[in-house]
C-alpha positions, -999 to 999 in steps of 0.1 A, spaced: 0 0 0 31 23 5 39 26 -30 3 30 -39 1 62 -14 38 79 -25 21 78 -61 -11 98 -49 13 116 -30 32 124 -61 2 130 -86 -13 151 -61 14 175 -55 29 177 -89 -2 176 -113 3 207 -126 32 227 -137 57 201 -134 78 182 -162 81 150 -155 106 145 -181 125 178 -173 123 182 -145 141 171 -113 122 152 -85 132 132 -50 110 116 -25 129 125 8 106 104 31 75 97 52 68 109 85 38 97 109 21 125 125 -10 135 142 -36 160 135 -67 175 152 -70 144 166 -64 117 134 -34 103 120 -17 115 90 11 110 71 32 137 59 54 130 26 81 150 17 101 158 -17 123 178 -31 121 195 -64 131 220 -92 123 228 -126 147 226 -153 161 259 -155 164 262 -116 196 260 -97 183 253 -63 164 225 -47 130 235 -30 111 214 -3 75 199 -9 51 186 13 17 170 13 -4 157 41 -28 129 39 -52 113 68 -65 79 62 -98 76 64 -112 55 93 -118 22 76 -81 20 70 -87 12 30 -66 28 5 -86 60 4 -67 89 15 -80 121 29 -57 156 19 -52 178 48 -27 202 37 3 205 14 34 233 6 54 236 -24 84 257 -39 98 262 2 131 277 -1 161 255 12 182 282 24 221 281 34 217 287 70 191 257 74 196 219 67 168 199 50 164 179 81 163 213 100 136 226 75 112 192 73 114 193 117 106 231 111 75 218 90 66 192 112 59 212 139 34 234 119 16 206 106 16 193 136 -4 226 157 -24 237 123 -54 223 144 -47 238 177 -75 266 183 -48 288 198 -16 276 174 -43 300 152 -48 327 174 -15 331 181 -1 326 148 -26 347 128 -30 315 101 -65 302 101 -60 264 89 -99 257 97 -103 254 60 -81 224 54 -111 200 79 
């Protein structure tokens, strides 16, 4: 079933404006994590079009749904997040991780002044 969900996770992410062919594309990896109360998985990739120099992070957030099938449930997703000298990738995807991780927290959104109510 992994293989089956880093495909959605692709086609979901990249369906438009990206060259398959052209290109450049890595999966980095899967992380478990939960949100408002479900569990979600969190892929990670990084990318850049043909002409670009630098890599850029992507993300995508998927909840199962609660029969377990192969169904998945989009929560959120970045792309084009600049990978910037001063950071590492793993510093970056933690940095991420931590946002997914309060978008449901009633005051994560006060106190941040994002409203992620739309993603549930």
């Amino acid at each position: 079933m992994d293989s089956i969900q880093l495909k959605i996770a692709k086609s979901s992410l990249y369906n438009y404006s990206f060259n398959f062919e052209k290109d450049s594309l890595e999966f980095i990896t899967k992380k478990d994590v939960f949100v408002e109360k479900h569990d979600a998985y969190v892929y990670f990739f990084k990318s850049k079009k043909e002409k670009d120099d630098k890599w850029e992070m992507d993300y995508i957030v998927f909840q199962l749904n609660d029969d377990k099938d192969i169904s998945l449930i989009q929560v959120t997703s970045d792309k084009g997040i600049a990978i910037k000298k001063d950071k590492d990738f793993d510093e970056l995807m933690e940095d991420k991780l931590k946002e997914i991780r309060i978008e449901g927290h009633r005051r994560a959104k006060e106190d941040s002044g994002y409203d992620f109510s739309s993603y549930y």
